[in-house]
PyMOL commands that place a pseudoatom at each C-alpha (Angstrom):
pseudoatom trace, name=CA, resn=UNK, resi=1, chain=A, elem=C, hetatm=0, pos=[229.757, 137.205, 8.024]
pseudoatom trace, name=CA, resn=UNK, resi=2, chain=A, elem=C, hetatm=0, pos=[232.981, 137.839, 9.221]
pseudoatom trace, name=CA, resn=UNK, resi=3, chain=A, elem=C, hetatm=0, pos=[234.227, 140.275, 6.565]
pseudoatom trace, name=CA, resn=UNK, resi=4, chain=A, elem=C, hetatm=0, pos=[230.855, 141.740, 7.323]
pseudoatom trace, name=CA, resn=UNK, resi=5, chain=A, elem=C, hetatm=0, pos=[231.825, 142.260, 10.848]
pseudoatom trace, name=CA, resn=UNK, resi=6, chain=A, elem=C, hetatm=0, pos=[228.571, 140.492, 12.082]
pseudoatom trace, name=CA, resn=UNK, resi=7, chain=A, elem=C, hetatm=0, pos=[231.108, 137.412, 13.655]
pseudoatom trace, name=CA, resn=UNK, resi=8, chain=A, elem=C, hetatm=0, pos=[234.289, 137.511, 15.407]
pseudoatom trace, name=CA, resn=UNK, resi=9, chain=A, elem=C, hetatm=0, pos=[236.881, 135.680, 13.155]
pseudoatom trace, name=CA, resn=UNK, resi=10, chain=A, elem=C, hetatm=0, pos=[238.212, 133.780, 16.661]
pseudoatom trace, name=CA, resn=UNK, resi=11, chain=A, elem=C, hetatm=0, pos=[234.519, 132.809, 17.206]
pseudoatom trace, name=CA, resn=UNK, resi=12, chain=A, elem=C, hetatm=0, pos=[233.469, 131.441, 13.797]
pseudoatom trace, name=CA, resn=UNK, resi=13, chain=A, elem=C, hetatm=0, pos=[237.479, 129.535, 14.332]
pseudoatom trace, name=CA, resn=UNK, resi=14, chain=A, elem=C, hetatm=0, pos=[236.563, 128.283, 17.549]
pseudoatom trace, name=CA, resn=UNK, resi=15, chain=A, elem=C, hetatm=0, pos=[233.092, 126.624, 16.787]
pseudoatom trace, name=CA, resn=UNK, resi=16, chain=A, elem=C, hetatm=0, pos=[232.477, 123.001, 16.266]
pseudoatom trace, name=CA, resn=UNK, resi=17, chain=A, elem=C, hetatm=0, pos=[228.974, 121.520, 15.921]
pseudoatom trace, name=CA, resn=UNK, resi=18, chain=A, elem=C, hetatm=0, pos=[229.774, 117.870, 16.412]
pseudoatom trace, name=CA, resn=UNK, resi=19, chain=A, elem=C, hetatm=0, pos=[226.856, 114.766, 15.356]
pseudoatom trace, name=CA, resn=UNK, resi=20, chain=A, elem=C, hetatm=0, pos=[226.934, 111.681, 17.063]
pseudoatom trace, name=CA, resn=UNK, resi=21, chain=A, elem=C, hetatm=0, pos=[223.825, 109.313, 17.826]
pseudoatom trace, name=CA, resn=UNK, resi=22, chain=A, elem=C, hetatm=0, pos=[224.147, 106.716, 20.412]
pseudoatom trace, name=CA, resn=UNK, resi=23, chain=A, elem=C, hetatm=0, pos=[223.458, 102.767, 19.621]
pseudoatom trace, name=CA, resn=UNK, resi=24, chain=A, elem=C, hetatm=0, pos=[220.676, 101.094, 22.100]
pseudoatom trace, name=CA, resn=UNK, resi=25, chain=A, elem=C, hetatm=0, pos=[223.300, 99.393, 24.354]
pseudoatom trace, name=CA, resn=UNK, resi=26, chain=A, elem=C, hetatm=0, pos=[225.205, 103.007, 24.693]
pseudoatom trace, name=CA, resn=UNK, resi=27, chain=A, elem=C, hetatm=0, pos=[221.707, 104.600, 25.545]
pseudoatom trace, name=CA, resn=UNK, resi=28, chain=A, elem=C, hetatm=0, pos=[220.161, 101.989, 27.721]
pseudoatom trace, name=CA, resn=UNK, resi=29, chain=A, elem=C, hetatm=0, pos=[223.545, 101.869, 29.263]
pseudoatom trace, name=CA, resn=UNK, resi=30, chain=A, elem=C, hetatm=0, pos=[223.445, 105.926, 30.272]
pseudoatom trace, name=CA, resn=UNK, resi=31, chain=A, elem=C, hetatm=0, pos=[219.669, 105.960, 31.428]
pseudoatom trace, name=CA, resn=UNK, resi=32, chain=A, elem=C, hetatm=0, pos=[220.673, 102.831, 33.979]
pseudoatom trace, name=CA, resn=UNK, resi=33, chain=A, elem=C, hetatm=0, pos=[223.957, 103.988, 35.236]
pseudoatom trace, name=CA, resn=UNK, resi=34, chain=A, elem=C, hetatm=0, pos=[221.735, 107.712, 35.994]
pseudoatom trace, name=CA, resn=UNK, resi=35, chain=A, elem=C, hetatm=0, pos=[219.210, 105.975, 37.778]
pseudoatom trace, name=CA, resn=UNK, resi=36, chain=A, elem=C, hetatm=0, pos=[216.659, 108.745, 38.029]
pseudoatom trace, name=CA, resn=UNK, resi=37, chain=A, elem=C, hetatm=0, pos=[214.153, 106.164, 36.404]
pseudoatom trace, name=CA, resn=UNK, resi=38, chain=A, elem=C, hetatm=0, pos=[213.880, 102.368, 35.825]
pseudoatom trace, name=CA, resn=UNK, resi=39, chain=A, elem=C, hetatm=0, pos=[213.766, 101.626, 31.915]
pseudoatom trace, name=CA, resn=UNK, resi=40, chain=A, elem=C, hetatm=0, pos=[211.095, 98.539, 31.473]
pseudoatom trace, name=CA, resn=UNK, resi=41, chain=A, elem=C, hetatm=0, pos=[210.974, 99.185, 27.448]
pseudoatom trace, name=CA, resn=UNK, resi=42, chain=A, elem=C, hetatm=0, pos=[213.036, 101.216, 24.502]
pseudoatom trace, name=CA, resn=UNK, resi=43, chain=A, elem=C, hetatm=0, pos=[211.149, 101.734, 21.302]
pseudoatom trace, name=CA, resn=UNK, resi=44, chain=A, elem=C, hetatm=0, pos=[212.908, 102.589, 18.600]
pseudoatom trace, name=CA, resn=UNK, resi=45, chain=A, elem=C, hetatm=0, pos=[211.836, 104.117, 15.329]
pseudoatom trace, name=CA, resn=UNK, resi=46, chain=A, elem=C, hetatm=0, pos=[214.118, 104.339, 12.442]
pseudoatom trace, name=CA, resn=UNK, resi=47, chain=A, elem=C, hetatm=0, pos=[213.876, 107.324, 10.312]
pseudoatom trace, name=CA, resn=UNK, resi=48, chain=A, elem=C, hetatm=0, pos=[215.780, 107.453, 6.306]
pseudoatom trace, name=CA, resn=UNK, resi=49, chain=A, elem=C, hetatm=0, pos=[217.063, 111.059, 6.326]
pseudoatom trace, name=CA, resn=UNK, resi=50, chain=A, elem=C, hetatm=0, pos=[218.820, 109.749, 3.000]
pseudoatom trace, name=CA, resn=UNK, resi=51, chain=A, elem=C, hetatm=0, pos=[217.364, 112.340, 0.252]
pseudoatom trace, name=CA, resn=UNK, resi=52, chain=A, elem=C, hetatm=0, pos=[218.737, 110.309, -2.370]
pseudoatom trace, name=CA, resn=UNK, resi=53, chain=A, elem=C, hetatm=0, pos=[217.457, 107.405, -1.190]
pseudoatom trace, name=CA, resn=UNK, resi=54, chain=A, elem=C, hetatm=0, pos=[215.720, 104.973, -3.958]
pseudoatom trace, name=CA, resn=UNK, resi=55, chain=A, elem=C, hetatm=0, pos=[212.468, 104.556, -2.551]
pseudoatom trace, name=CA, resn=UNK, resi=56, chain=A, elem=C, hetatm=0, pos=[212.592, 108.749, -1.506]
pseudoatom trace, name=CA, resn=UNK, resi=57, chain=A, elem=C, hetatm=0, pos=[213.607, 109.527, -4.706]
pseudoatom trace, name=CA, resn=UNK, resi=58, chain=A, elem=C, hetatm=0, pos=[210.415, 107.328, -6.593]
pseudoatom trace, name=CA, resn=UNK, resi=59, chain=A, elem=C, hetatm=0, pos=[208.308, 109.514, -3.741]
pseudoatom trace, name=CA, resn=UNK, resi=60, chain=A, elem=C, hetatm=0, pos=[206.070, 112.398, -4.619]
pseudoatom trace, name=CA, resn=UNK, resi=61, chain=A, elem=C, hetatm=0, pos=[208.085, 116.067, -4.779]
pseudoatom trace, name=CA, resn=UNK, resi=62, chain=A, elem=C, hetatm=0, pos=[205.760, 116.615, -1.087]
pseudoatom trace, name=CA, resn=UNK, resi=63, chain=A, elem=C, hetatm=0, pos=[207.207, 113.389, 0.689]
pseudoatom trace, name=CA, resn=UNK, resi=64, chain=A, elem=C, hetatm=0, pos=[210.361, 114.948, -0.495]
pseudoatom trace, name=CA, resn=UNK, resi=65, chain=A, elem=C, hetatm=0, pos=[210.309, 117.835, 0.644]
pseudoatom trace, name=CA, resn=UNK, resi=66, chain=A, elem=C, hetatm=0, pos=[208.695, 116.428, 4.484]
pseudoatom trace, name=CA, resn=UNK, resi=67, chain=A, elem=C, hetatm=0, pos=[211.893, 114.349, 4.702]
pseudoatom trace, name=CA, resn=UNK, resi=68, chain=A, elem=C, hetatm=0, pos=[214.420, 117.463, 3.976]
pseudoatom trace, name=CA, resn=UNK, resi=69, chain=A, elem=C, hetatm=0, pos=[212.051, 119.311, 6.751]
pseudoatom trace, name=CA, resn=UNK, resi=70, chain=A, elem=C, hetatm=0, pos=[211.762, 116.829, 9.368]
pseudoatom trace, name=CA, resn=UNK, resi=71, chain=A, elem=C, hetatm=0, pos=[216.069, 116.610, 8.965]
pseudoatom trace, name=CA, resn=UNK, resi=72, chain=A, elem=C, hetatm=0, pos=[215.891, 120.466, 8.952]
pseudoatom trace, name=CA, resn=UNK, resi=73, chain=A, elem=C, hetatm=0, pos=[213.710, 120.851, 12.312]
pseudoatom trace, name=CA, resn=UNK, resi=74, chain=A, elem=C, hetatm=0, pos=[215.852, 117.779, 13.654]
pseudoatom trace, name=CA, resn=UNK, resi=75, chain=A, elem=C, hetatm=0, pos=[219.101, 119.578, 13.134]
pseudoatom trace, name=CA, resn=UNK, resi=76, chain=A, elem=C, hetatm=0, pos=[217.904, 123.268, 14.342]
pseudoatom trace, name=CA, resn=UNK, resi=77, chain=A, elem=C, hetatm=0, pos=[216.225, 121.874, 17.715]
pseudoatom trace, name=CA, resn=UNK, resi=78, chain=A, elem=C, hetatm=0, pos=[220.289, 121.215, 18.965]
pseudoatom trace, name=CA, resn=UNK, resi=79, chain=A, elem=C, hetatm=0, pos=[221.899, 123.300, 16.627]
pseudoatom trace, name=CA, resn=UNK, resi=80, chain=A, elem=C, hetatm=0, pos=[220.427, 126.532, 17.149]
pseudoatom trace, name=CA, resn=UNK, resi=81, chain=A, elem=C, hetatm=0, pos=[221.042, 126.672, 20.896]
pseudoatom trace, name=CA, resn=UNK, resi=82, chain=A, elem=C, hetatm=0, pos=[224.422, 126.324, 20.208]
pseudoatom trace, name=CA, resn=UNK, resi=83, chain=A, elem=C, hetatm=0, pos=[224.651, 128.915, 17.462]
pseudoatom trace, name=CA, resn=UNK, resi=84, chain=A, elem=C, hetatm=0, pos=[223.520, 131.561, 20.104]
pseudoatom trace, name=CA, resn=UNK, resi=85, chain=A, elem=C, hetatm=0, pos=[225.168, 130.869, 22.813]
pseudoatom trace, name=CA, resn=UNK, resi=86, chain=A, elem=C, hetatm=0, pos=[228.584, 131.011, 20.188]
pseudoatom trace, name=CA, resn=UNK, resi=87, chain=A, elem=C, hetatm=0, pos=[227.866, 134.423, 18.170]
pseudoatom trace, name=CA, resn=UNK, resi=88, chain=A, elem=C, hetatm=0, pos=[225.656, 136.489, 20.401]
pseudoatom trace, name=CA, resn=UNK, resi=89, chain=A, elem=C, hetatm=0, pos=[226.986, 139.084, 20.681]
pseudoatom trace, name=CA, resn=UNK, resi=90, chain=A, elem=C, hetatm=0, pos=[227.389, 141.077, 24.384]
for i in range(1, 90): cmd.bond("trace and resi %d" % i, "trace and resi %d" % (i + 1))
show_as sticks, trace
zoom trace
């Protein structure tokens, strides 16, 4: 894209789209220290975004390919944001 001229070469250099999920202690510890609500109960669900997982793997081609979109939808609900506010260009 940039030899296309479509992104700035010092853009594309200067973007980084760090990952990082917080433990339960780490999260219950932000939402108390914020104090804009009282936190009686944390559910959490665990999700296996591991494609080549064993049990994925013996799954039908369709569970398959819901795992690889719900990690896809998951990754463009924080990524995109980013991605325009980066390369738009003004």
């Amino acid at each position: 894209m940039v030899s296309q001229g479509i992104v700035q070469e010092a853009k594309l250099d200067s973007y980084n789209s760090p990952h990082y999920t917080p433990s339960v202690k780490e999260l219950k510890a932000v939402i108390n220290m914020e104090g804009s609500f009282h936190l009686d109960k944390l559910q959490i669900t665990k999700v296996n975004w591991d494609t080549n997982d064993r049990m994925i793997m013996k799954a039908s081609f369709l569970i398959r390919r819901l795992v690889g979109r719900m990690w896809q939808s998951t990754l463009e609900l924080w990524r995109n944001p980013c991605l325009q506010a980066t390369f738009e260009r003004r």
